[in-house]
C-alpha atoms as a printed R data frame, in Angstrom:
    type eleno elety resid chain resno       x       y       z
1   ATOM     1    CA   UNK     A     1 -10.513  -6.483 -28.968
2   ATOM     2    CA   UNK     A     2  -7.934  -6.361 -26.100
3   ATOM     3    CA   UNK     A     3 -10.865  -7.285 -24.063
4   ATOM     4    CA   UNK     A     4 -12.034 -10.821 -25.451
5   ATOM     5    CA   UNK     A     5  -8.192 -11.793 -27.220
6   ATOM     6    CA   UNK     A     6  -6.569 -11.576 -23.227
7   ATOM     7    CA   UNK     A     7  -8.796 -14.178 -21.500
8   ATOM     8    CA   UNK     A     8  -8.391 -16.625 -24.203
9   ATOM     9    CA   UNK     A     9  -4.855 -16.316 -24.245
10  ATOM    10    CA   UNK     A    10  -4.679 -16.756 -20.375
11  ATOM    11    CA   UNK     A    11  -7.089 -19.935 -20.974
12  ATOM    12    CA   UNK     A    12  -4.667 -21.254 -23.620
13  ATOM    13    CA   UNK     A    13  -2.050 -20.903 -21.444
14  ATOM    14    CA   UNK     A    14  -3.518 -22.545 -18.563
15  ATOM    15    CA   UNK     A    15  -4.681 -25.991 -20.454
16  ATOM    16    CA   UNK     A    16  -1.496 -26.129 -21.887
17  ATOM    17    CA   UNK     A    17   0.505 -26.112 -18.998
18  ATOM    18    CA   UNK     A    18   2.094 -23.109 -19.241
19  ATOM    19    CA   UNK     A    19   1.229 -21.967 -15.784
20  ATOM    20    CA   UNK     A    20   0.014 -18.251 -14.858
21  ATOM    21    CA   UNK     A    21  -2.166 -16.270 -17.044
22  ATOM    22    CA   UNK     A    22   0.019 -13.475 -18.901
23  ATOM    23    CA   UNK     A    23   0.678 -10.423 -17.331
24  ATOM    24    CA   UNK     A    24  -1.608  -7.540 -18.040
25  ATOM    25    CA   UNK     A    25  -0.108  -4.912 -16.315
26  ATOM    26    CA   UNK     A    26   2.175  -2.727 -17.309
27  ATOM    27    CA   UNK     A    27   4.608  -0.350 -14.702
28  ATOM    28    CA   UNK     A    28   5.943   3.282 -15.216
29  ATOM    29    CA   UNK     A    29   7.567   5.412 -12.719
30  ATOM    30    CA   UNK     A    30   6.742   8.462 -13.799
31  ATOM    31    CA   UNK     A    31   8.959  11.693 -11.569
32  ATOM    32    CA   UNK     A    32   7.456  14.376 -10.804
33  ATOM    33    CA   UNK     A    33  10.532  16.581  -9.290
34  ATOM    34    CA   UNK     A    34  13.892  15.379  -7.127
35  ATOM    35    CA   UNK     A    35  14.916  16.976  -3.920
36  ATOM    36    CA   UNK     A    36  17.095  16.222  -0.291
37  ATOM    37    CA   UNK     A    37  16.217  15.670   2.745
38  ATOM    38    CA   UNK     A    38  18.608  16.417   5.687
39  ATOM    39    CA   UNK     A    39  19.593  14.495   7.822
40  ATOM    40    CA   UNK     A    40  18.133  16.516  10.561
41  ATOM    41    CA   UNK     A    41  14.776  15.592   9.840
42  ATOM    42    CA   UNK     A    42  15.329  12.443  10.619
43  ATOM    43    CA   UNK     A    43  15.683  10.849  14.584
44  ATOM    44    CA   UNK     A    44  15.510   7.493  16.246
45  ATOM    45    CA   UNK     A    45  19.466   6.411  16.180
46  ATOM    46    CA   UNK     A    46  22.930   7.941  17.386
47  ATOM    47    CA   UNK     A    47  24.909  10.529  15.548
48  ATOM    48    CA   UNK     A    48  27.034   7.357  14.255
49  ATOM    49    CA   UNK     A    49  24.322   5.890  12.508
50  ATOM    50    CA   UNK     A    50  23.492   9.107  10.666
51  ATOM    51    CA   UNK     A    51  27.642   9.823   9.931
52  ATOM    52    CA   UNK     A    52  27.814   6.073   8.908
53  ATOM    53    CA   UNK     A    53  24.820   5.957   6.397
54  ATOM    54    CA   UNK     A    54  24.631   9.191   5.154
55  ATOM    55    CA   UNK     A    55  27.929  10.745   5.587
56  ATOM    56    CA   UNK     A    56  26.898  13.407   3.203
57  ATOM    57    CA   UNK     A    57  24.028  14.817   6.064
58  ATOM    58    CA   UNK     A    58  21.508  14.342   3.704
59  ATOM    59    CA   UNK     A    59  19.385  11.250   1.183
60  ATOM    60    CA   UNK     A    60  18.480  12.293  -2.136
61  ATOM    61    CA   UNK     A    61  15.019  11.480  -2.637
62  ATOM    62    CA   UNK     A    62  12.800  11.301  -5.845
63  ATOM    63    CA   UNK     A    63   8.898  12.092  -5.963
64  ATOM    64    CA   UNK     A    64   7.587   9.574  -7.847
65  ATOM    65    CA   UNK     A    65   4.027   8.556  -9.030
66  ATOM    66    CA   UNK     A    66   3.646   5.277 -11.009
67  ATOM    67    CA   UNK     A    67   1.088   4.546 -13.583
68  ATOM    68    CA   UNK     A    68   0.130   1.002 -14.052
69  ATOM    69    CA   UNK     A    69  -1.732   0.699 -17.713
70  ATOM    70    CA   UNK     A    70  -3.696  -2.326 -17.644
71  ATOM    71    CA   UNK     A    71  -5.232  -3.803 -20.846
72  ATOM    72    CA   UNK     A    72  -7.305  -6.348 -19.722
73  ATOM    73    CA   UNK     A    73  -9.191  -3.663 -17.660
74  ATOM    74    CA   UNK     A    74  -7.853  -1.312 -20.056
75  ATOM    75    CA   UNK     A    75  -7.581   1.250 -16.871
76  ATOM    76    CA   UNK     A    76  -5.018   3.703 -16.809
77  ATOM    77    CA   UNK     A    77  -4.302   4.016 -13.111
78  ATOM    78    CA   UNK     A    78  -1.995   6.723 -11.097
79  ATOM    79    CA   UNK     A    79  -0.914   5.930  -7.718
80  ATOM    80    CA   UNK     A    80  -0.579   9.594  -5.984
81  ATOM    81    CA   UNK     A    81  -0.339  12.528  -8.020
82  ATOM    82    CA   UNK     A    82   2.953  14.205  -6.946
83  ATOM    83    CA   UNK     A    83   2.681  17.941  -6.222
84  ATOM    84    CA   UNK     A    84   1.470  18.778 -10.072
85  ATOM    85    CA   UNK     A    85   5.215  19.750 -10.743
86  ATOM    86    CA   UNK     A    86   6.316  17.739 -14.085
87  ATOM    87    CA   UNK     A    87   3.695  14.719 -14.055
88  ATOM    88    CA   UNK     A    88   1.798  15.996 -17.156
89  ATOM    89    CA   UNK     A    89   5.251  16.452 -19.387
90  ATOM    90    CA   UNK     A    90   6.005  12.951 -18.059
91  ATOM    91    CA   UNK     A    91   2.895  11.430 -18.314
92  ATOM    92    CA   UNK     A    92   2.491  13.210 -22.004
93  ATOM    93    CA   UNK     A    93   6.315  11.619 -22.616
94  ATOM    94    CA   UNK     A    94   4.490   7.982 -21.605
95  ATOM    95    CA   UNK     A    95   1.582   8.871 -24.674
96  ATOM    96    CA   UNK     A    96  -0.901   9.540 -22.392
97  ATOM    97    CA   UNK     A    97  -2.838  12.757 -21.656
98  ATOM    98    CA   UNK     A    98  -5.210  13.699 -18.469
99  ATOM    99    CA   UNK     A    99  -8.450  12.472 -19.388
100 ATOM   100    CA   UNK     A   100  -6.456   9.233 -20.010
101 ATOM   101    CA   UNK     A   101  -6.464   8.601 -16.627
102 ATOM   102    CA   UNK     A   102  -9.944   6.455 -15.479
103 ATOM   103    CA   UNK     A   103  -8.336   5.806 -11.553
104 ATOM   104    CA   UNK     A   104  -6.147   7.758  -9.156
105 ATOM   105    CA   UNK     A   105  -4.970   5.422  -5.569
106 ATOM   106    CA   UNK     A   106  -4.032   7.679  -2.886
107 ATOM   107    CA   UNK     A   107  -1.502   6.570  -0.329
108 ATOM   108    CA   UNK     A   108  -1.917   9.488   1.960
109 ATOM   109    CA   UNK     A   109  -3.413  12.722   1.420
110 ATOM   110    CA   UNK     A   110   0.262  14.825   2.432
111 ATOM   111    CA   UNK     A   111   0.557  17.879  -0.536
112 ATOM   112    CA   UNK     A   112   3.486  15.985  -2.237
113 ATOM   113    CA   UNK     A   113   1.008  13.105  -3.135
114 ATOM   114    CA   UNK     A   114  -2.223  15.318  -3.597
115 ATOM   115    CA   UNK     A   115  -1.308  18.435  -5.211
116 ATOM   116    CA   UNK     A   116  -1.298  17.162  -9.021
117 ATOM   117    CA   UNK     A   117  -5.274  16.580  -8.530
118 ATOM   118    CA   UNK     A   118  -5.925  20.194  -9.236
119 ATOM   119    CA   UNK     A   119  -5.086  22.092 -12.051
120 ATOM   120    CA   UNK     A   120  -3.319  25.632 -10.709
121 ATOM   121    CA   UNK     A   121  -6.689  27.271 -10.283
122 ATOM   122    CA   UNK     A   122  -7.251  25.024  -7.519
123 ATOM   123    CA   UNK     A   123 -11.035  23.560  -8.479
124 ATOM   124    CA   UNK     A   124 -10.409  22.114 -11.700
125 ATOM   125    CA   UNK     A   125  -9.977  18.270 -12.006
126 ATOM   126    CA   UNK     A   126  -6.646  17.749 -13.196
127 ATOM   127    CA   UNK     A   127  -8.060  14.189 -14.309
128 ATOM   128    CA   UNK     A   128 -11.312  15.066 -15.585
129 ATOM   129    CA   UNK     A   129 -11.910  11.318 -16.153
130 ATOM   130    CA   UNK     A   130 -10.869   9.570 -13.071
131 ATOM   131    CA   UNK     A   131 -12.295   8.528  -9.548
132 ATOM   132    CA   UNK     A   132  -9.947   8.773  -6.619
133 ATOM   133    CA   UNK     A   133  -9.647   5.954  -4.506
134 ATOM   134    CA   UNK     A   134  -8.956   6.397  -0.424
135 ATOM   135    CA   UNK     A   135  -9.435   5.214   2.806
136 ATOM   136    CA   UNK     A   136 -12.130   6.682   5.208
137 ATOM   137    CA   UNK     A   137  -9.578   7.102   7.888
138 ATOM   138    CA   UNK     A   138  -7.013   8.997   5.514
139 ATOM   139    CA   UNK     A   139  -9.892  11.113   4.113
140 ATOM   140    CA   UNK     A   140 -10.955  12.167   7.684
141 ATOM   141    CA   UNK     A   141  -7.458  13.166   8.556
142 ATOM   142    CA   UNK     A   142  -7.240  15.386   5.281
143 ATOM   143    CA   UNK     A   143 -10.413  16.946   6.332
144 ATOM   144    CA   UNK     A   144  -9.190  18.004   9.315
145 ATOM   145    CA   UNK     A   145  -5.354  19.068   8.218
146 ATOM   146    CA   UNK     A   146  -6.131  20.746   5.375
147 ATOM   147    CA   UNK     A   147 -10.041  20.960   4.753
148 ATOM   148    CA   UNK     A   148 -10.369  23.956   1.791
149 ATOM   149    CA   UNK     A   149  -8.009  21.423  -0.518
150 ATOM   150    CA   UNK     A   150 -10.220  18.712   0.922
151 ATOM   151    CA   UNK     A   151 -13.279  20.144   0.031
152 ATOM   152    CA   UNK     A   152 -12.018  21.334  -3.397
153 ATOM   153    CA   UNK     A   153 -10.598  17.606  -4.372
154 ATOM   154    CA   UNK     A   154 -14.104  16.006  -2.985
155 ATOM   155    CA   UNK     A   155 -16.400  18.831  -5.049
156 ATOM   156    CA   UNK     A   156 -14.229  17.720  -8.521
157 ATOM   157    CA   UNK     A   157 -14.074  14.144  -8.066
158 ATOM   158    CA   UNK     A   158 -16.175  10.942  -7.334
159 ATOM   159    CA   UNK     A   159 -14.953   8.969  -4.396
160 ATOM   160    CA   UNK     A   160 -14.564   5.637  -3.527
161 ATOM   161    CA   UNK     A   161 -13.373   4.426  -0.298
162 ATOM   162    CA   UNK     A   162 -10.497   1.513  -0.097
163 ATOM   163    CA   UNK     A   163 -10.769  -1.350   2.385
164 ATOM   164    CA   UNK     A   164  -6.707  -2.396   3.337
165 ATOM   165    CA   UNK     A   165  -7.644  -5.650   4.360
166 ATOM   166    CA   UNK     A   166  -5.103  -7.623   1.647
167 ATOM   167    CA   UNK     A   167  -8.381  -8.654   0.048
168 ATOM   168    CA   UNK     A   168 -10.517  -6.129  -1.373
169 ATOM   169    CA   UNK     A   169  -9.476  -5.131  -4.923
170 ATOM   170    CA   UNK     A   170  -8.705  -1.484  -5.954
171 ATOM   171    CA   UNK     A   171  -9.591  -0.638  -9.409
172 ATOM   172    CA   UNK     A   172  -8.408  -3.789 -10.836
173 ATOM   173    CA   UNK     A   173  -8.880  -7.181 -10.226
174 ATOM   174    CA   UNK     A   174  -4.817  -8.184  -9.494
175 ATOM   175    CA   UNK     A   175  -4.209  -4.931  -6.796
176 ATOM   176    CA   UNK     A   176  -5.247  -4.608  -3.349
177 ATOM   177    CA   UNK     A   177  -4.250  -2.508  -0.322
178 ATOM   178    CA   UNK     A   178  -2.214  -3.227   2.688
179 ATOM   179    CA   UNK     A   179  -2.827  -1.135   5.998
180 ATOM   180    CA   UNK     A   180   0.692   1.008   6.771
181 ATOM   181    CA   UNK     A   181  -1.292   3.461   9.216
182 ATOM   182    CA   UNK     A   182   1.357   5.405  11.046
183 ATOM   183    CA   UNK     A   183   2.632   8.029   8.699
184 ATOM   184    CA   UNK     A   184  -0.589   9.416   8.507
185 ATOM   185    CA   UNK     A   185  -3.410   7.589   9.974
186 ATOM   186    CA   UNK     A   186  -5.194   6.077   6.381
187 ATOM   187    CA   UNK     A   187  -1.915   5.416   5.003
188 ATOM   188    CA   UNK     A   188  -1.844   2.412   2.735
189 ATOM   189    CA   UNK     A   189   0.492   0.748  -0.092
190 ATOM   190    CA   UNK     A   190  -0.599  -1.262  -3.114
191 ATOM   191    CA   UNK     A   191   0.642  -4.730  -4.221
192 ATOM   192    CA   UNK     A   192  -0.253  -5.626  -7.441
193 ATOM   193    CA   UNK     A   193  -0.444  -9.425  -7.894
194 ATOM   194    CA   UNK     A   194   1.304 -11.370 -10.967
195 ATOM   195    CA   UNK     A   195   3.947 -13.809 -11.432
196 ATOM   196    CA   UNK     A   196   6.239 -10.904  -9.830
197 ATOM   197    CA   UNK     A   197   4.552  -9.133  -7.211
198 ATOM   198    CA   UNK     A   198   4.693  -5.522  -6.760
199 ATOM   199    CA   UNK     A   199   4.600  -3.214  -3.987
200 ATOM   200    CA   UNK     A   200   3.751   0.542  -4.012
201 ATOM   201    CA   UNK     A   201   4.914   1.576  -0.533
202 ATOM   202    CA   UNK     A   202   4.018   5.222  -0.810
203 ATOM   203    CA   UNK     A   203   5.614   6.516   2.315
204 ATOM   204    CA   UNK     A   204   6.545   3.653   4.440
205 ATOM   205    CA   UNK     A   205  10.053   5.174   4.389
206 ATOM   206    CA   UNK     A   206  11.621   8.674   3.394
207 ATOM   207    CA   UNK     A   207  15.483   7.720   3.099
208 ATOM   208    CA   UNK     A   208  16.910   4.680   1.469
209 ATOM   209    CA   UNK     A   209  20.127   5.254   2.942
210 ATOM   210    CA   UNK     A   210  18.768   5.086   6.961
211 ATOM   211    CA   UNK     A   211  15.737   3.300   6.987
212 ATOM   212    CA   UNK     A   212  16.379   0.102   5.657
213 ATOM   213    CA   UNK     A   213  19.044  -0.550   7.598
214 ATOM   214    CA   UNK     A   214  17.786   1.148  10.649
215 ATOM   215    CA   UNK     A   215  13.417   0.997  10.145
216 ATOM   216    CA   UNK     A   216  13.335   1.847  14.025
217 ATOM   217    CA   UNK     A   217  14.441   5.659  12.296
218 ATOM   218    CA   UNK     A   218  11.180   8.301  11.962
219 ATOM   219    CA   UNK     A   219  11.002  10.697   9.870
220 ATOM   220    CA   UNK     A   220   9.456  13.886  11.857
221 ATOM   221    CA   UNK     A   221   6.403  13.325   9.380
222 ATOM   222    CA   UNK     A   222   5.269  10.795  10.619
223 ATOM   223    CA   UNK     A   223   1.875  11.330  12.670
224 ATOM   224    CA   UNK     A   224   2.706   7.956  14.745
225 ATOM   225    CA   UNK     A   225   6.397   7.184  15.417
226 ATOM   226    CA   UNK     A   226   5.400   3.977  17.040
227 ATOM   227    CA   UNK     A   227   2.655   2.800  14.674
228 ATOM   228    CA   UNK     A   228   5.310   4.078  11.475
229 ATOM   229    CA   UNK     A   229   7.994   1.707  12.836
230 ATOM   230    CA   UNK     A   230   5.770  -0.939  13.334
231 ATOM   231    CA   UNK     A   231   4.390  -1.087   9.643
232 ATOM   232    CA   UNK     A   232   7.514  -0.730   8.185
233 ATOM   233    CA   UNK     A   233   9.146  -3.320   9.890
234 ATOM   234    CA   UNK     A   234   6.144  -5.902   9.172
235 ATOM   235    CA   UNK     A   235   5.769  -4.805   5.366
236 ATOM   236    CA   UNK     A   236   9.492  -4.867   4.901
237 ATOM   237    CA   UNK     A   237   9.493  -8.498   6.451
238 ATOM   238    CA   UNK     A   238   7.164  -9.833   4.386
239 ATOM   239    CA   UNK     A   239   8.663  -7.772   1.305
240 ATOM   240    CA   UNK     A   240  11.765  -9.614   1.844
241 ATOM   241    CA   UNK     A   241  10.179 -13.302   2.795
242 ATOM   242    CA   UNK     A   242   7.848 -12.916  -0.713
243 ATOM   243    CA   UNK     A   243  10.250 -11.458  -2.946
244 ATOM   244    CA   UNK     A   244   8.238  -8.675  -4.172
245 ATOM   245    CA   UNK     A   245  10.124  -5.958  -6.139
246 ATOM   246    CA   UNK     A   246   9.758  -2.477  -4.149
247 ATOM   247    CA   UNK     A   247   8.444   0.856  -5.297
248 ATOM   248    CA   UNK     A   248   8.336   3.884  -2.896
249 ATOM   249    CA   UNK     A   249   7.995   7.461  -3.810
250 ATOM   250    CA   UNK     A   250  11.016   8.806  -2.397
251 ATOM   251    CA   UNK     A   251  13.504   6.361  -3.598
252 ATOM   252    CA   UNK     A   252  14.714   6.772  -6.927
253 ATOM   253    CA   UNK     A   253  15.066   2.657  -8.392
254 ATOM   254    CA   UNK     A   254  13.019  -0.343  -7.351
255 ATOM   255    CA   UNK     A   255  14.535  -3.025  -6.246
256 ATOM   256    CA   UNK     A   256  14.303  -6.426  -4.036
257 ATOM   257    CA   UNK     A   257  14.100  -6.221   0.011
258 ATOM   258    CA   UNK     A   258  16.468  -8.702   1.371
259 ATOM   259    CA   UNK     A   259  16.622  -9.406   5.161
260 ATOM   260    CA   UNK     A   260  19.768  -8.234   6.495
261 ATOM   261    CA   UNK     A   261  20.082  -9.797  10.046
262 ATOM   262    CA   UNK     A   262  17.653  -7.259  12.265
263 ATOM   263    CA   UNK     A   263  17.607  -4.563   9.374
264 ATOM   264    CA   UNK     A   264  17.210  -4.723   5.943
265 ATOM   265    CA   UNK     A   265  18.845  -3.557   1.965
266 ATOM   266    CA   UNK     A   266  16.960  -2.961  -0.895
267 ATOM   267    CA   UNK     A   267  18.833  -4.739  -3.990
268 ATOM   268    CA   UNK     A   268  19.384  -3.667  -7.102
269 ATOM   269    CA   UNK     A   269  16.644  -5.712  -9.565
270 ATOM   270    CA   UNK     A   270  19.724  -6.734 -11.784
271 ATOM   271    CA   UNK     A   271  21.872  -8.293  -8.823
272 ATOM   272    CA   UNK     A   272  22.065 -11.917  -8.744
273 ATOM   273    CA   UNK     A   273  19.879 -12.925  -5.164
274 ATOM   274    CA   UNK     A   274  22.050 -15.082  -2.730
């Protein structure tokens, strides 16, 4: 039903003036554990900068996967997996269960985004239902880092490979993947089209309370310092010039990217813009 009622209703609204198709999207952050990071992981600025914005020597950080439940598509889609710590109790408290899920979007292939794949034997499809979705580049690089969780991801799912090119759809018609190659070297984020964009920025940034204001910061995961800084910068511009509302995995609330001279904040979504 969901499938012939939605287009009609978009088509309604169009002839009638209304403008933009409704959305069929819906967004969950769904958190798979909390944790800190010092701030000694962190380099790229002056002991000032760190006392200044993060006096307490460390950034709280979330680990977040989000879920986007589309019903025209009527796709249930995770983007990352956490490390398999509390994403089934929160994706049972959303009223879903694991073969639920029909698509799984990697960012990068680090543990804290792959481990929920698995189920704790290690073989098992945690998602017995879904096809992951990765770059060629980022799949290479998890050959080579960590190949036996490689190997054991690739033998109990079906792969497709994503093109970041702003133009090639990922599971659904409305998202597509934007090249942030630095962190690892197939890194990507998702931006899911609509009325009110949406970014998925996976790793572009590990502390909300440096990196904003000071994206020239690295955090020592990044594989490429200079190629990290250089996608964050660009996807934070155009975050802030297109108004899209920002998800990450380490910071805890979304919010709006607004240029701050050279640097930049991330707004609360209920502030008035100015």
């Amino acid at each position: 039903m969901k499938k012939t009622t939605l287009p009609l209703l978009a088509l309604g609204a169009l002839l009638s003036g209304c403008g933009a198709p409704p959305e069929t999207t819906a967004v969950h952050t769904l958190v798979d554990g909390t944790n800190a990071l010092p701030n000694s992981v962190f380099s790229g600025a002056d002991d000032m900068v760190f006392k200044v914005f993060a006096p307490a020597g460390h950034t709280p950080v979330a680990c977040n996967v989000f879920l986007l439940r589309d019903a025209a598509e009527q796709k249930n889609i995770l983007i990352d997996t956490g490390a398999g710590n509390a994403l089934m109790a929160e994706l049972e408290a959303a009223g879903l269960a694991p073969e639920d899920i029909t698509d799984i979007l990697v960012t990068h292939s680090h543990f804290d985004h792959v481990g929920g794949l698995l189920a704790p034997d290690g073989a098992t499809p945690a998602f017995p239902e879904a096809t992951v979705h990765i770059t060629r580049a980022e799949l290479a690089y998890w050959r080579a880092e960590r190949p036996e969780n490689a190997a054991a991801c690739e033998e109990a799912y079906p792969f497709t490979f994503i093109i970041p090119d702003g133009t090639n759809t990922v599971a659904i018609p409305n998202l597509v993947a934007l090249d942030a190659a630095g962190h690892t070297p197939g890194h990507v984020v998702f931006l899911l089209g609509g009325k009110q964009k949406r970014l998925f920025a996976g790793d572009l940034l590990h502390s909300d309370l440096l990196q904003f204001a000071h994206p020239e910061i690295c955090a020592s995961y990044d594989v490429d310092r200079v190629a990290a800084v250089a996608a964050r910068k660009r996807i934070l511009a155009r975050a802030a010039e297109e108004n899209w509302i920002f998800h990450a995995c380490h910071v805890a609330k979304p919010g709006r990217v607004k240029k701050d001279g050279d640097s930049f904040k991330l707004q609360d979504l209920n502030a008035r813009s100015r």
